[in-house]
PLY file of the C-alpha trace (Angstrom):
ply
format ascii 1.0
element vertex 573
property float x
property float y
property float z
element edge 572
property int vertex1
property int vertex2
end_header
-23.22 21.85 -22.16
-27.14 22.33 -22.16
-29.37 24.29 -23.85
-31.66 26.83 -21.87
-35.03 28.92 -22.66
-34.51 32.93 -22.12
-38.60 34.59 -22.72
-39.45 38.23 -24.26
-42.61 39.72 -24.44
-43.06 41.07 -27.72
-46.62 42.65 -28.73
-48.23 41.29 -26.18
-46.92 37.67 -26.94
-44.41 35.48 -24.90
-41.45 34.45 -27.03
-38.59 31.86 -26.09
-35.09 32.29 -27.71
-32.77 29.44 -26.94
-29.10 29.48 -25.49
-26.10 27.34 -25.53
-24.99 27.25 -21.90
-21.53 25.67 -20.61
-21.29 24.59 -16.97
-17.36 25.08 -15.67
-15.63 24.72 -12.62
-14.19 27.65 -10.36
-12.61 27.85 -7.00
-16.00 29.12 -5.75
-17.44 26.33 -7.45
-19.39 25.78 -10.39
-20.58 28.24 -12.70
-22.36 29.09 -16.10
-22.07 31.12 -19.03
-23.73 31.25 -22.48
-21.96 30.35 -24.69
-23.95 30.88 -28.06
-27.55 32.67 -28.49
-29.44 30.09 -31.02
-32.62 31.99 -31.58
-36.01 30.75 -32.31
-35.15 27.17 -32.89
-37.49 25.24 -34.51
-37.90 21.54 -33.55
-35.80 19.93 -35.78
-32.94 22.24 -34.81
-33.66 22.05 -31.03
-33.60 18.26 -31.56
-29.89 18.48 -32.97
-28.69 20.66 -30.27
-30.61 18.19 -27.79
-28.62 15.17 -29.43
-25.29 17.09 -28.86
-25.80 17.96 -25.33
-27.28 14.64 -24.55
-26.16 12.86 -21.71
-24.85 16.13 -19.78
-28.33 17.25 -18.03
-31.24 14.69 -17.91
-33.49 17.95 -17.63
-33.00 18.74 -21.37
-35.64 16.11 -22.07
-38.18 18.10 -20.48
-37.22 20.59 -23.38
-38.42 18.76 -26.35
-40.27 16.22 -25.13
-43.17 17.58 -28.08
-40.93 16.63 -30.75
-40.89 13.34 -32.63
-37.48 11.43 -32.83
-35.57 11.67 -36.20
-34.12 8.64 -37.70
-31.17 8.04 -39.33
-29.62 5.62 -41.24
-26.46 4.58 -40.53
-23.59 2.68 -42.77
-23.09 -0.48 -40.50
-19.84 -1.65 -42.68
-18.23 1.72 -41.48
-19.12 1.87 -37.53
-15.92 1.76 -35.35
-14.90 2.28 -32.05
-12.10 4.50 -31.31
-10.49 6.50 -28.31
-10.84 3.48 -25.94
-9.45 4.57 -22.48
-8.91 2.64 -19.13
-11.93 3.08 -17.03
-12.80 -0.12 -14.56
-9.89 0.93 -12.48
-10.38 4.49 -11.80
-13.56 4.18 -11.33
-13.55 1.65 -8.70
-10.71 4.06 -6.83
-13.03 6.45 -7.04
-15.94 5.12 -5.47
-13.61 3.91 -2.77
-12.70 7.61 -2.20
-16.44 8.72 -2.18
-16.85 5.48 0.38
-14.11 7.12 3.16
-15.12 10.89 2.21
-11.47 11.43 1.27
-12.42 13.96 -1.39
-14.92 15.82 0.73
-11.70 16.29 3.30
-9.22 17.31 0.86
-11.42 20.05 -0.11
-11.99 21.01 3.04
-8.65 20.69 4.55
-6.07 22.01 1.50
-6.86 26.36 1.13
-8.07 27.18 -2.61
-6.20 29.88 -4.55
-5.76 30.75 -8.40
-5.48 27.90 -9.22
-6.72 26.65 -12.76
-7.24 22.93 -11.17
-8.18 22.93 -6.87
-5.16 20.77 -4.88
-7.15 18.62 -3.49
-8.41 17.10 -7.01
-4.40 16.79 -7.94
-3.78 15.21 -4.99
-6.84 12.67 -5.81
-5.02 12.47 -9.15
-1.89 11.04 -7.36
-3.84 9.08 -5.38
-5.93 7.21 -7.79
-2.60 6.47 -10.25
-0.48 4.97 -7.42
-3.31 2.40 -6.61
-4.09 1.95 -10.38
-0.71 2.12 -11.93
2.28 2.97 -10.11
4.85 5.36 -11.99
6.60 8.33 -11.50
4.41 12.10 -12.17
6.35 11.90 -15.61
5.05 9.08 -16.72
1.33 10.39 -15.16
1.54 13.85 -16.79
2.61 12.02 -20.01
1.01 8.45 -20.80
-1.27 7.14 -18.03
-3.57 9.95 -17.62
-4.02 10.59 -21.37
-4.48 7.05 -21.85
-7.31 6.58 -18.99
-10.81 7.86 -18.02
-9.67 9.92 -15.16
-9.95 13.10 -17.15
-13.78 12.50 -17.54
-14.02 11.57 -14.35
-12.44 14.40 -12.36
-13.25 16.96 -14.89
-9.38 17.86 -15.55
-8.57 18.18 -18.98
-4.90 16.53 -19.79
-3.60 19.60 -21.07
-3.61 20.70 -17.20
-1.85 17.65 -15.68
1.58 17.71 -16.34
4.68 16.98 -14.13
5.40 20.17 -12.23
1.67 20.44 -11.05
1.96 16.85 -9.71
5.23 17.98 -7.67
3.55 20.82 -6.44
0.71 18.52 -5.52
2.69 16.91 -3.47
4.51 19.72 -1.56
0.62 20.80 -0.78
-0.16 17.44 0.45
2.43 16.76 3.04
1.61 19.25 5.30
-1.67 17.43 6.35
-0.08 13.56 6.84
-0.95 14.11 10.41
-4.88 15.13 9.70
-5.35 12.39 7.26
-4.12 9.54 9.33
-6.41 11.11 11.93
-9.52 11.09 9.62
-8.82 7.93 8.09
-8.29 6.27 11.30
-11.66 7.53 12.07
-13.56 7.10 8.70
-12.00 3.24 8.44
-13.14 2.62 12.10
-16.92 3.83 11.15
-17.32 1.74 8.13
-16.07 -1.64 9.63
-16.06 -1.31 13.08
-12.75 -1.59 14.09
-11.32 -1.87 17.68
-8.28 -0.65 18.06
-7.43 -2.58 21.11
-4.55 -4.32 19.55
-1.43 -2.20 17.84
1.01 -3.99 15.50
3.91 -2.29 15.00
6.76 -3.09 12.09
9.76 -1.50 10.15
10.67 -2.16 6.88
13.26 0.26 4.94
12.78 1.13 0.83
15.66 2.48 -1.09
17.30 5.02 -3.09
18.00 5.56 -7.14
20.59 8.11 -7.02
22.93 9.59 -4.41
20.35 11.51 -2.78
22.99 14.22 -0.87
20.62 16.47 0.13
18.58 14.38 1.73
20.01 13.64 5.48
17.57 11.04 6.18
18.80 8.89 3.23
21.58 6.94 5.04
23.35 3.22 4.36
21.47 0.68 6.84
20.05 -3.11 6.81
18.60 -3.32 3.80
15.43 -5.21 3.78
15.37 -5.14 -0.17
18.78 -6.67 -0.44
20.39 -3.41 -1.77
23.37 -2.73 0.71
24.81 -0.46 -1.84
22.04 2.07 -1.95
20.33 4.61 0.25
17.68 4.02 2.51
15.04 5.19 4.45
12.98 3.12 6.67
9.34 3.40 7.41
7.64 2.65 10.90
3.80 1.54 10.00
1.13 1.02 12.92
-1.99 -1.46 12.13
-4.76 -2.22 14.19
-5.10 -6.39 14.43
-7.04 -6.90 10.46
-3.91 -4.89 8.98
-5.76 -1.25 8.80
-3.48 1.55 9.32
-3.75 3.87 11.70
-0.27 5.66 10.94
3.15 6.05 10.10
6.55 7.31 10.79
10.01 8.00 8.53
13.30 7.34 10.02
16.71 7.94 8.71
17.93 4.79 6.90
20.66 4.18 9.39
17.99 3.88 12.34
18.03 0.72 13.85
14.51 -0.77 14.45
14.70 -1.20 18.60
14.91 2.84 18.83
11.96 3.50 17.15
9.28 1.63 19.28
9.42 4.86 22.24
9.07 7.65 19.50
6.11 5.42 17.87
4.40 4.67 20.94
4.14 8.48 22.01
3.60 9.61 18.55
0.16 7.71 18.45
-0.46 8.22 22.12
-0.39 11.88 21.73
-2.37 11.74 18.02
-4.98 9.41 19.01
-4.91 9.62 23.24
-3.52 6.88 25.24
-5.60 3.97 26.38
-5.70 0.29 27.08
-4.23 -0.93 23.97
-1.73 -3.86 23.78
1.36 -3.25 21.32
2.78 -6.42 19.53
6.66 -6.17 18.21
8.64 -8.79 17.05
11.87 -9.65 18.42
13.54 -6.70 17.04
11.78 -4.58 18.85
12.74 -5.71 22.12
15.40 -4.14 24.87
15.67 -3.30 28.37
15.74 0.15 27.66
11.85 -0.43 25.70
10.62 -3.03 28.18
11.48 -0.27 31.25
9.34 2.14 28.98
6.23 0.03 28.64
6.01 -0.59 31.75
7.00 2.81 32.99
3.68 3.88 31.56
1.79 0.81 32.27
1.07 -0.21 29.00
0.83 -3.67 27.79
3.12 -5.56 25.07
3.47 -8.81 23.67
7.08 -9.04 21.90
9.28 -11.68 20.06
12.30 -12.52 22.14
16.11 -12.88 20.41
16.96 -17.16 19.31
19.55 -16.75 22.15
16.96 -16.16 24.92
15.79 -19.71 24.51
18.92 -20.87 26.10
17.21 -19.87 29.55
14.40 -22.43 29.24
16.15 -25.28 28.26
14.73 -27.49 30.99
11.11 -26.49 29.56
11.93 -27.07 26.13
12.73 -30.87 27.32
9.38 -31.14 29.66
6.58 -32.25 28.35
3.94 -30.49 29.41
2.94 -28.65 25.95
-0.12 -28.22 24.77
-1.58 -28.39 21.16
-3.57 -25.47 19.96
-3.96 -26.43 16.36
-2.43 -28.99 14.22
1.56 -28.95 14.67
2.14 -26.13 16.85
2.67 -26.35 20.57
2.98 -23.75 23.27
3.47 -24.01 27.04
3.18 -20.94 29.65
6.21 -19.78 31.21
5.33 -16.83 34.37
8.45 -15.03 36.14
8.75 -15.73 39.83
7.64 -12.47 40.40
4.72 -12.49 37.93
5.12 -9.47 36.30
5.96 -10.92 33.05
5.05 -14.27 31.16
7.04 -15.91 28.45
5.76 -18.11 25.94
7.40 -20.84 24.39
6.22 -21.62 20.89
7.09 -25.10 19.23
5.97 -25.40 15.34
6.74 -28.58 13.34
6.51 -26.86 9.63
9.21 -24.22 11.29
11.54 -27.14 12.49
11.28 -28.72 9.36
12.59 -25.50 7.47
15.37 -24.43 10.05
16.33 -27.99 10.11
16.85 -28.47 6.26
18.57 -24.94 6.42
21.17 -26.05 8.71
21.63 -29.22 6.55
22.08 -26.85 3.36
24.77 -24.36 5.02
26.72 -27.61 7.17
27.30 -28.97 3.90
28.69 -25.47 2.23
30.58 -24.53 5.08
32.09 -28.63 4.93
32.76 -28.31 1.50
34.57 -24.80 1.76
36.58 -25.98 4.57
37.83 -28.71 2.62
38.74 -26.42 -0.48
40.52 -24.19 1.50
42.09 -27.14 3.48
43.62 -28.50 -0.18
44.21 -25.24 -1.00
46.37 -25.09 2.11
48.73 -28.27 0.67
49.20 -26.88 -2.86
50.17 -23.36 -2.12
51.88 -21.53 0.94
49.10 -19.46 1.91
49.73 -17.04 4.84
47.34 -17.70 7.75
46.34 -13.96 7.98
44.74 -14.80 4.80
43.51 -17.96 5.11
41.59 -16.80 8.32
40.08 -14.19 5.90
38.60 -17.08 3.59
36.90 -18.72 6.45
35.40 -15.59 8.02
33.81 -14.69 4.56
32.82 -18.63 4.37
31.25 -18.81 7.49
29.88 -15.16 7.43
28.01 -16.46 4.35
26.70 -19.42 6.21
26.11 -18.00 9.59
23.37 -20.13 10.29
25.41 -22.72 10.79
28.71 -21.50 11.85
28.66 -22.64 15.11
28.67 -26.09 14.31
32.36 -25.81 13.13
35.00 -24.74 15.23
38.14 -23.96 13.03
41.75 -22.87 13.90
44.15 -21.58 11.37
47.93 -21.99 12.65
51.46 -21.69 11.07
53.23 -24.47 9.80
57.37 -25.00 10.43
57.60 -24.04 7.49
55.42 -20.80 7.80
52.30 -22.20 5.53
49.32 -21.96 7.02
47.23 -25.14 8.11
43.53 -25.69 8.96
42.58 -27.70 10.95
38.58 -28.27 12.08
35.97 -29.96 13.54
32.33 -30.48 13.80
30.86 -29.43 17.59
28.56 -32.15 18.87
26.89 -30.12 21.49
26.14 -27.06 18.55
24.44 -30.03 16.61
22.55 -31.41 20.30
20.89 -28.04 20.51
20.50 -26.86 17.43
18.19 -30.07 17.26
16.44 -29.08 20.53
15.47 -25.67 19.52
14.75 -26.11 15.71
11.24 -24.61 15.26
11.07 -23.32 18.90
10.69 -19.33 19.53
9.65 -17.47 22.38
7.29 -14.96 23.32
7.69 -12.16 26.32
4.46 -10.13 27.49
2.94 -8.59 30.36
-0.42 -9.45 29.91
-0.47 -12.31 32.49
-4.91 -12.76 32.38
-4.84 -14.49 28.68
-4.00 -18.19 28.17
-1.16 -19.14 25.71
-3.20 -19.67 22.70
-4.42 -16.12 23.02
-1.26 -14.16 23.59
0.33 -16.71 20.27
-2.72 -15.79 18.31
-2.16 -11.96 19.17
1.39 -11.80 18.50
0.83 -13.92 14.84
-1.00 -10.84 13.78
1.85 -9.44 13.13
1.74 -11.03 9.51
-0.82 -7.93 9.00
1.86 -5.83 9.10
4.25 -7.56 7.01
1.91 -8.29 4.22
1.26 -4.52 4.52
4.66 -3.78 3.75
4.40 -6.83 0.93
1.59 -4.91 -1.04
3.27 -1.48 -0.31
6.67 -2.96 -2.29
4.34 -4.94 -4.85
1.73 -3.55 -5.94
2.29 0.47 -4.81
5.76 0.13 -5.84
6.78 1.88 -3.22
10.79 1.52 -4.14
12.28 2.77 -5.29
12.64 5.84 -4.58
13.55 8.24 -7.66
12.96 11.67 -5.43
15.93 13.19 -3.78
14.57 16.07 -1.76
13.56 15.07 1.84
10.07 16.73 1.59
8.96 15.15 -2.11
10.18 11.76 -0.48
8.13 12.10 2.28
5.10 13.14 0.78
6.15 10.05 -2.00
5.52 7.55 1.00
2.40 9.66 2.45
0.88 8.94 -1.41
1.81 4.88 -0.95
-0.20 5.26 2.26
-3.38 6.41 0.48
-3.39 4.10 -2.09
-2.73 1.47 1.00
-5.72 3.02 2.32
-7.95 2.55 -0.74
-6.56 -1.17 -0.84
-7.94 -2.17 2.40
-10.93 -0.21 1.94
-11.26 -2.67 -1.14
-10.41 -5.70 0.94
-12.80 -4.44 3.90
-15.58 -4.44 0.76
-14.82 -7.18 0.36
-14.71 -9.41 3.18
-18.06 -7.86 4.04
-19.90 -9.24 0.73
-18.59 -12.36 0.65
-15.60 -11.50 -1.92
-13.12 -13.26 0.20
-9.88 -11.58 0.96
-8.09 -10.83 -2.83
-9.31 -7.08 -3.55
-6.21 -7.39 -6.61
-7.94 -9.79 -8.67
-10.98 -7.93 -8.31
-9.28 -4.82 -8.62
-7.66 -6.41 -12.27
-11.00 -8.24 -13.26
-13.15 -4.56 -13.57
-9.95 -2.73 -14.49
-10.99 -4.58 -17.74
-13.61 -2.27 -17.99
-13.34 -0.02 -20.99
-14.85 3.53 -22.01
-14.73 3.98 -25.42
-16.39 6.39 -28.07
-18.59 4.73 -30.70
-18.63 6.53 -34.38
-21.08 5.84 -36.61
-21.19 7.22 -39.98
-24.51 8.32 -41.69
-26.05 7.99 -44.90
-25.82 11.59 -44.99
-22.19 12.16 -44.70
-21.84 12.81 -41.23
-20.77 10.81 -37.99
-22.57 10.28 -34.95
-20.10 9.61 -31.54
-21.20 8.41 -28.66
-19.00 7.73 -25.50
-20.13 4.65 -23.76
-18.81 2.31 -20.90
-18.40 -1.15 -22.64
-20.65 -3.74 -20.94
-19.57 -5.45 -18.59
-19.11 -9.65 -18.47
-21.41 -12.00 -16.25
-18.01 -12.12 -13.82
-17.65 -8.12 -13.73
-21.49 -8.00 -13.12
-21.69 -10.31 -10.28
-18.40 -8.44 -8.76
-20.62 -5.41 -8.91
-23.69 -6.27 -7.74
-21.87 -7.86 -4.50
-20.30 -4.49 -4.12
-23.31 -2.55 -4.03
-21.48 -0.50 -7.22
-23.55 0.58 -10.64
-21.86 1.60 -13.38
-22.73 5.18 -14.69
-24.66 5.25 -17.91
-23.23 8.26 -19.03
-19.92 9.83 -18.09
-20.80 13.38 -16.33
-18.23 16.20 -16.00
-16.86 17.52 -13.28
-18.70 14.45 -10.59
-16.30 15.74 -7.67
0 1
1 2
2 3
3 4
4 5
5 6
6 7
7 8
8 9
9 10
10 11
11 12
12 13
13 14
14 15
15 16
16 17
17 18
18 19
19 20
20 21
21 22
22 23
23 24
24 25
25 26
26 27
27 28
28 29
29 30
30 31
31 32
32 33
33 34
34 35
35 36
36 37
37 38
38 39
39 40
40 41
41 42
42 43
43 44
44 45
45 46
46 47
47 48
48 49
49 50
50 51
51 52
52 53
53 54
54 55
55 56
56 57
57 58
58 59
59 60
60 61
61 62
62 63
63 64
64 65
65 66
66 67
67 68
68 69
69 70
70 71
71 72
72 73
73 74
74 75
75 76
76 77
77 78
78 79
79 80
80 81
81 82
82 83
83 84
84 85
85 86
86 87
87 88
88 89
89 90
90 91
91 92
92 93
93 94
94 95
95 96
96 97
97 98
98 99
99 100
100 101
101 102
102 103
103 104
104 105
105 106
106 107
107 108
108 109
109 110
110 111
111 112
112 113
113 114
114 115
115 116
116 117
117 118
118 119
119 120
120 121
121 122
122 123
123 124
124 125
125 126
126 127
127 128
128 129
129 130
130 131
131 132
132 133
133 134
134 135
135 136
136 137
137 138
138 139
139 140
140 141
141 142
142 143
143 144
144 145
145 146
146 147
147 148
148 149
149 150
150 151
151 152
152 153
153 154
154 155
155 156
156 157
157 158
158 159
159 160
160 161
161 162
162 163
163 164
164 165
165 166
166 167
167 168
168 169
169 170
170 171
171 172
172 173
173 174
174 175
175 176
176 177
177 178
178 179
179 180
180 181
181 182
182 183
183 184
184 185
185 186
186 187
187 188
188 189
189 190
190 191
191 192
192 193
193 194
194 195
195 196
196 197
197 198
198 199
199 200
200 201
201 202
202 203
203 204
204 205
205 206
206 207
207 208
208 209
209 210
210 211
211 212
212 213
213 214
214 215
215 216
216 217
217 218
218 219
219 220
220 221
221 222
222 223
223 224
224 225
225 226
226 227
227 228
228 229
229 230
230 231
231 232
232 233
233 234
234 235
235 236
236 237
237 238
238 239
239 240
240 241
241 242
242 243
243 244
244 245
245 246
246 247
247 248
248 249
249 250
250 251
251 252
252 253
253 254
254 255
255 256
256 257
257 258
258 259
259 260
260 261
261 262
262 263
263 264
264 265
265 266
266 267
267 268
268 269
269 270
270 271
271 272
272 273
273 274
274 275
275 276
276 277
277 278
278 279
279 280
280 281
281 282
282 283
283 284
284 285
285 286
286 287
287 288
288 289
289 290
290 291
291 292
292 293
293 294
294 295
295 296
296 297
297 298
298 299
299 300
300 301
301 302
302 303
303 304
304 305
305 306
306 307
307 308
308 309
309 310
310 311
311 312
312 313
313 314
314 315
315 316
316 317
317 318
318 319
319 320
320 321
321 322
322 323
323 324
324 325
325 326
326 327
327 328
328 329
329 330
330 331
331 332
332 333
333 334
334 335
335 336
336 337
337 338
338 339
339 340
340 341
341 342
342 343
343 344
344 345
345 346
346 347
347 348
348 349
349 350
350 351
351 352
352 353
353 354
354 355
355 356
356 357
357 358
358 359
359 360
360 361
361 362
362 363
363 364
364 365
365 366
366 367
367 368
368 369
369 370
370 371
371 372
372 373
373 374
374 375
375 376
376 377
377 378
378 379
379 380
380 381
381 382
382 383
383 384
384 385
385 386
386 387
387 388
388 389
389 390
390 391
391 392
392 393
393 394
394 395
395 396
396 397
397 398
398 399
399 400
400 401
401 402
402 403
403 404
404 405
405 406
406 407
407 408
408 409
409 410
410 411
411 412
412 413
413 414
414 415
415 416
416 417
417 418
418 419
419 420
420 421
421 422
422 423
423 424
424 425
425 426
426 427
427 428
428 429
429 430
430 431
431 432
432 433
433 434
434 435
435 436
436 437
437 438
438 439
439 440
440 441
441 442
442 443
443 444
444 445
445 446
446 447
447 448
448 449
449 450
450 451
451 452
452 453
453 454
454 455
455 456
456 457
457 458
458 459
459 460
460 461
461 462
462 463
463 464
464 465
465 466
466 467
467 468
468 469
469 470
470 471
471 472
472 473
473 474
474 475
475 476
476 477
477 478
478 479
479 480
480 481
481 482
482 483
483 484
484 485
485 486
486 487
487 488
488 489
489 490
490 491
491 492
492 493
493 494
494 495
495 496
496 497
497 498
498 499
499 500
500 501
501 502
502 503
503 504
504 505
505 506
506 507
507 508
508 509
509 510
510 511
511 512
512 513
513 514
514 515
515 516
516 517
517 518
518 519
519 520
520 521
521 522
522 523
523 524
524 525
525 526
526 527
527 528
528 529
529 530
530 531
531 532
532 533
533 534
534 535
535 536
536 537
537 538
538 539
539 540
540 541
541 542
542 543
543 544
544 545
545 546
546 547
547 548
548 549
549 550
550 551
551 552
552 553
553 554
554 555
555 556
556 557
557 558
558 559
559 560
560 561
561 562
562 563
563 564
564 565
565 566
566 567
567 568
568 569
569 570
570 571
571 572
């Protein structure tokens, strides 16, 4: 609120009477209305209504700018601080929104209605808490956003967030996945100059709380979470080669990952255009049936190849001929006869190490289940039917080692069962041999090994995208059980991805390193509080102010080109 002049000529004589004026927000935008008539103030009173309104228009100066301060004395044993309210974090998310333009869009693209509150600031609202603090729209509607600064911020009072308006948010949202990824793609490639010549493609799955019956995509798969007895869906993300995304696509949870790669492929080719791009997979990615595609269309791939394929190039994995490209990893060049395709054989020491103590660790539980069961065998008469069950589970539980035993159940004379086993030498010979070796297949036959390895380790991107989607966006689980809320749950997790690398992009560029969570936590720290102090008079001056930042906070801001506001303005979006 401010406080304007309206003139009247009276006898001949110019005459201001003063008016209280509140600014509000409408889906038209922003209007006025008076909101008391004060009269012919005199100073003193204009100076009151001056210190009330303070802080909302810097114009209001310009008002009583002939009038001498008043001073008051205030009771310093009585001053206190009260209402403090997370700020540092929204905030930050905020700026990060006005960096990409992602308000400016949602305005644009989501209609206006009746609304009391525009979409497109709810949707923000979503937004901002899944990057800040991750919860369901209950726990929004009744804790976080009452206990932060987002209501100063975005100019929504907390009476007007509460949980169905989030839920509708979201059905309003979902509808324009398709324009976002397309704008963000854009926006992201602007503001750090991305090439998009190299696409890594992953699938990870998140689960269900709940039966979730009428959702047909929620189906029992390969749970990457561990969680066999729950629901899943599984999610298909697209990065370029520094882990930005570029899109996204939901599959039931029963999908397997090597028939997604042809609906993935043509889903971005048709969103974004096809051109010379090289799509990295890892090895469960590959098939005949998705090799015959690639090429089909002349695109080029670089994929991770099954542990049995290495069986083919056992006479290379003997040669010597490797050669070093950084400390303890070897690779070696391996063209088809007809050159079409090149395989690369990889050779790290830290990944022979760990397979090699793994097979120790299982050879010794499988040995000392065989030998339980074996005793078993001479105290009880055990049928063999289920005998042969307790070694399946045993070596189904140890499969990384399995094939170093090889174990035949039979029937005693007198029908007990008997076990009898033995340790395969040749198993052991190349299980040695291969231990830290993996292969590589790709197309691309004008780059030397060390390129096409340093292409395909990129791939990391994608998983650690998936890492901070599970971590810190708490993207599982998944409490929704309509299709349509659960997929516009996932298209939320995105944005706050978005914001997350738009952090990380920040930061990388000023020298922050690569850890946009610990600055994220350090000015999350950040407080706004209101400051009451008592008079001698009786009455209580409150101020709302941003508590100052430390040395740390201020260098973090200074290297992100951010100021902190020195007042808190309504309505900013």
């Amino acid at each position: 609120m401010f406080i304007r002049p309206y003139y009247r000529k009276k006898d001949g004589k110019r005459h201001a009477y003063w008016a209280l004026v509140e600014s509000y927000r409408t889906e038209r935008g922003p209007r006025q209305r008076v909101v008391a008539y004060l009269g012919q103030l005199d100073e003193k009173g204009r100076l009151g209504v001056k210190r009330a309104a303070e802080g909302r228009q810097s114009r209001q100066k310009k008002l009583i700018d002939d009038v001498k301060p008043e001073w008051v004395e205030v009771d310093a044993s009585r001053v206190r601080v009260e209402n403090q309210l997370n700020f540092g974090g929204p905030w930050l998310a905020l700026q990060l929104i006005r960096r990409l333009g992602l308000h400016d869009f949602l305005r644009q693209t989501i209609p206006g209605g009746k609304e009391d509150v525009p979409w497109s600031l709810m949707a923000l609202v979503l937004v901002i808490c899944r990057l800040c603090h991750p919860s369901s729209e209950l726990n929004i509607a009744e804790h976080y956003y009452r206990q932060g600064a987002l209501a100063d911020l975005l100019g929504i009072p907390a009476a007007k967030v509460n949980e169905q308006r989030l839920y509708r948010s979201l059905d309003i949202l979902l509808p324009h996945k398709e324009a976002l990824e397309a704008f963000l793609k854009n926006r992201l490639g602007e503001l750090f100059d991305l090439e998009y010549d190299l696409l890594l493609y992953d699938v990870t799955s998140t689960y269900f709380e709940g039966e979730a019956k009428a959702n047909p995509m929620a189906q029992r798969g390969y749970s990457r979470d561990h969680r066999g007895d729950c629901k899943q869906v599984c999610i298909g993300l697209v990065v370029s080669k520094c882990g930005m995304p570029l899109g996204y696509e939901v599959f039931a949870g029963n999908r397997n990952d090597v028939t997604t790669l042809e609906e993935i492929v043509e889903t971005m080719e048709r969103r974004y255009g096809k051109a010379d791009r090289i799509w990295v997979g890892d090895r469960g990615m590959v098939s005949r049936q998705n090799i015959e595609f690639l090429r089909e269309g002349n695109r080029r791939y670089i994929m991770g190849t099954p542990k049995s394929m290495l069986k083919q190039f056992e006479r290379e994995l003997l040669a010597e001929d490797w050669k070093s490209i950084r400390q303890g990893l070897e690779v070696k060049l391996c063209p088809t006869p007809d050159g079409e395709e090149t395989f690369i054989l990889c050779r790290s020491r830290d990944r022979r190490e760990k397979e090699k103590a793994m097979h120790g660790r299982f050879e010794v539980r499988i040995e000392e289940g065989l030998k339980k069961i074996e005793a078993s065998c001479r105290r009880k008469k055990w049928k063999p039917t289920t005998i042969a069950q307790r070694v399946g589970k045993l070596m189904g539980r140890n499969s990384r080692a399995a094939g170093l035993f090889d174990v035949d159940v039979k029937e005693g004379p007198d029908g007990r069962a008997e076990l009898v086993w033995r340790k395969v030498d040749a198993w052991r010979d190349w299980a040695e041999l291969s231990e830290g070796c993996y292969l590589l297949r790709s197309n691309v036959t004008d780059w030397s090994a060390e390129d096409l390895w340093r292409a395909y380790i990129q791939l990391t991107e994608a998983e650690a995208a998936f890492r901070i989607h599970k971590s810190d966006l708490r993207i599982r689980p998944i409490w929704h059980q309509r299709e349509d809320r659960v997929l516009a749950h996932i298209l939320v997790c995105f944005l706050a991805y978005v914001l997350w690398k738009t952090s990380a992009g920040m930061c990388r560029a000023t020298g922050l390193g690569d850890e946009p969570r610990r600055v994220f936590d350090e000015l999350d720290k950040i407080s706004l509080v209101d400051v009451v102090l008592p008079t001698r008079t009786g009455t209580e001056l409150r101020r709302r102010c941003i508590t100052r930042p430390t040395d740390h906070q201020t260098i973090l801001l200074q290297h992100l080109g951010l100021n902190l506001p020195k007042n808190i303005k309504m309505n900013p979006m």
